[in-house]
C-alpha angles and dihedrals in degrees: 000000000000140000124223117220108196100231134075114250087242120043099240117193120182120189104166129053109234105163079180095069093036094050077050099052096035079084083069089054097045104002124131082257102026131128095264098064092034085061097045087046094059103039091043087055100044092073091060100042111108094210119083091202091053103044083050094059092042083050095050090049096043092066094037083066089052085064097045083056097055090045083053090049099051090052093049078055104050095042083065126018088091095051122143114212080244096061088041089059106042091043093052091238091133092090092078094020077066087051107033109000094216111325109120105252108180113258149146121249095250087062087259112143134229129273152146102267091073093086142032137222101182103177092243118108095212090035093051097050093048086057094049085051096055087045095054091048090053094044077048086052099051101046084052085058095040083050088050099062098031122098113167113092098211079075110033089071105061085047101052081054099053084046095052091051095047083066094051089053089051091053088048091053086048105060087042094059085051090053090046096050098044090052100048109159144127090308089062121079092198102060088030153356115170095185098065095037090057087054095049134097103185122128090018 
């Protein structure tokens, strides 16, 4: 159960239309490493990890993500709800105005949509939180390009913010990995699972 408080994390206030950038930072909504898989891959692991501490922190960043996506969401918006057919045309954001005029529809940059596929929930307590991670490093990664090519200030805050707490996931995890690893026993699939090994025959 969740409670929805009506307010983004970050205050994000927009004042001039760029479909270029937001064409740039809708990666971060449907991307490969955007906030939306990052969101389904924590939530989807929390149900097989053996440790309560743990499910509980994959629980609480998993909506936080949830957050970040909407964040992602308002300043694709805002990028975008003012726009003139002649900006439409020159920015080359006719591609998806053809598809979806100006509703926010979860891609990649690269006009790849989302799937699946983008992340992963494996079973495995220490394989699972390598995978989260990676995924925080690359979401890390992306917001360091989309503050690269982005000038305007009004959007470079937010995204300094969703960067910087891409870092303190990373730590989390982290310290996670570290609890799990120092407690390997029958609950972790990756130190022992008697179950399988009974029904094997390999190496007999």
């Amino acid at each position: 159960m969740w409670n929805y408080e009506k307010r983004l994390q970050y205050p994000i206030n927009i004042t001039k239309s760029n479909p270029k950038m937001a064409l740039v930072i809708i990666s971060q909504f449907g991307g490969p490493d955007g906030e939306l898989a990052a969101s389904m891959r924590y939530l989807s692991q929390r149900y097989t990890m053996p440790y309560r501490e743990v499910a509980g922190l994959l629980t609480d960043i998993g909506t936080e993500e949830l957050a970040h996506m909407e964040m992602v969401s308002t300043i694709v918006h805002q990028l975008t709800r003012d726009l003139t057919p002649e900006e439409i045309e020159k920015s080359g954001f006719a591609n998806y105005y053809v598809d979806h005029t100006v509703g926010l529809w979860p891609q990649a940059a690269g006009g790849i949509p989302f799937n699946s596929c983008e992340f992963q929930s494996k079973g495995d307590a220490i394989t699972d939180l390598h995978e989260d991670l990676a995924a925080e490093q690359k979401a890390r990664s992306t917001y360091d390009n989309i503050l690269r090519l982005v000038k305007d200030p009004e959007i470079c805050d937010p995204i300094r913010f969703l960067r910087q707490r891409e870092l303190v996931h990373f730590q989390r995890f982290g310290e996670a990995l570290r609890r799990v690893q120092d407690d390997l026993n029958f609950k972790n699939f990756y130190a022992f699972n008697p179950e399988f090994d009974s029904n094997s025959n390999c190496g007999k």
